[in-house]
N, C-alpha and C positions, 0 to 999 in steps of 0.2 A: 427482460426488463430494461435493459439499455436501450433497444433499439424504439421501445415505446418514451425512454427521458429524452430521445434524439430526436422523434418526433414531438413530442409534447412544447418543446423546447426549437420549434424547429425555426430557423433565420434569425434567430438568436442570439448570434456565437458569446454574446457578453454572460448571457446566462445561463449556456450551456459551460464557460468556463467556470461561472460559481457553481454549478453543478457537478464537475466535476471532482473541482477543490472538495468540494463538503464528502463526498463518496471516498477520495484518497486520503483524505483526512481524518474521517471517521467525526466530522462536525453537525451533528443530529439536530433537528428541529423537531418543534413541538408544538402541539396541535393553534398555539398560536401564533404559529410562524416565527419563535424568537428560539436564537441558534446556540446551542452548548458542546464543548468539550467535556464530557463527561458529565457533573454537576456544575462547572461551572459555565454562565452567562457570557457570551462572547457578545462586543461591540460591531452592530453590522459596517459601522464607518470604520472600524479599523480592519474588519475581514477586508471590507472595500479595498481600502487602501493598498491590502495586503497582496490582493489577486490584481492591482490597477483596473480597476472598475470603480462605476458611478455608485453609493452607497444606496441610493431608489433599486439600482439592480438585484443586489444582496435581500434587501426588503421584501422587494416582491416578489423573487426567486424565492424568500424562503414562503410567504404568503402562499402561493401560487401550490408548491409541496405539502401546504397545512390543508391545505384545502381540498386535493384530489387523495380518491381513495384510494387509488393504485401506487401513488408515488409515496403516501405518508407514511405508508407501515414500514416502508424501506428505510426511509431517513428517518423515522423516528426511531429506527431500533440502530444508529450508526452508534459505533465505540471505538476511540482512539487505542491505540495498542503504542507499547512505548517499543523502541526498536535502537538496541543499544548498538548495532552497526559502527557510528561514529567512536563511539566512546569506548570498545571494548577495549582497544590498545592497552587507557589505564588500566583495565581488568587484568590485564595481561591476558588476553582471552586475540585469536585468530578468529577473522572473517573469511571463509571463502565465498568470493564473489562468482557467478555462473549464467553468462549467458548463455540461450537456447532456443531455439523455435520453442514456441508455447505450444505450439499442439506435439509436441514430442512427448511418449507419455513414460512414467516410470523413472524420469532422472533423478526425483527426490529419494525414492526406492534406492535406485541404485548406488546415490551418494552416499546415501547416510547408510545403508549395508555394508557401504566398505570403511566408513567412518568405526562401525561399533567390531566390525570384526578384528578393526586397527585400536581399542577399547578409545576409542575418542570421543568424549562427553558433550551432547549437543547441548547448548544453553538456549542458542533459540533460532527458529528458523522462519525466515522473512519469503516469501513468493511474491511479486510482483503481478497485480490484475495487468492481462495482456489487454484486455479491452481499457483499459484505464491509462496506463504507459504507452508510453510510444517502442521502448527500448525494454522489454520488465528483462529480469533480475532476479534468480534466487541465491538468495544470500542466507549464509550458516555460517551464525557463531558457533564456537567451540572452544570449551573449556583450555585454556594453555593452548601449546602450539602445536601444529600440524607436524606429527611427523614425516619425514622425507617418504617414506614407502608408502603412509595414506596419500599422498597430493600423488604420485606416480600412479597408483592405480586408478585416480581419478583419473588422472590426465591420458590415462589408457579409455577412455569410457569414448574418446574422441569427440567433446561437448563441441559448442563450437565457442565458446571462450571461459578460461577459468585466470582468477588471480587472488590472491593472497593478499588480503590486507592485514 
């Protein structure tokens, strides 16, 4: 499907950037082309604004996705996910953060295996689209703090970067 929005989109780059924002955003359109986070109605000049782009682009980018049948059912089924990363600190809750080659397979496997066998409560767990990122990132909240022996066995897994936020 991407390499079909890469062509559909292609010489573009303005609308291939609102294309991408609405995908990593989870900002859905609908069959009339007007753009939502969830249920609520999103201003295409302030998306504009948001991605520095012409506000026509946002318009007809979203037009353009109301209109074709391969791209609508995609965006029209987009949902934002809330991703408390930033904020777990208050929580008192640990991030660990985990870069990887993305085609590496099994690291969520093997993270959170040694997470439960350490009884470490996952709260939520974020994977980064490698087609979508330049850099992705899986990232697991967990309840309280990481104990010393779970981050050591991780850090035995030999990922190619882990940290603790």
């Amino acid at each position: 499907m991407l390499r079909y929005v890469e062509e559909f989109f292609a010489g573009r780059r303005a609308a291939l950037k609102v294309v991408g924002a609405f995908l990593r955003l989870g900002i859905r359109v609908d069959e009339a082309g007007k753009l939502y986070c969830e249920s609520i109605e999103l201003a295409p000049a302030k998306v504009a604004r948001a991605l520095s782009v012409d506000r026509r682009v946002v318009i007809e980018t979203a037009r353009e996705i109301a209109s074709d049948p391969q791209l609508y059912p995609v965006f029209s089924g987009l949902l934002p996910i809330a991703n408390v990363e930033r904020a777990a600190k208050f929580f008192g809750h640990d991030v660990i953060e985990i870069g990887e080659n993305p085609c590496s397979m099994g690291v969520v496997a093997k993270v959170t295996g040694i997470l439960a066998k350490n009884k470490v409560n996952i709260r939520q767990i974020i994977a980064d689209d490698p087609d979508l990122y330049p850099e992705p990132r899986l990232r697991i909240v967990i309840d309280g703090r990481l104990p010393q022996k779970a981050l050591l066995e991780v850090r035995k897994l030999g990922l190619q970067s882990i940290s603790l936020k």
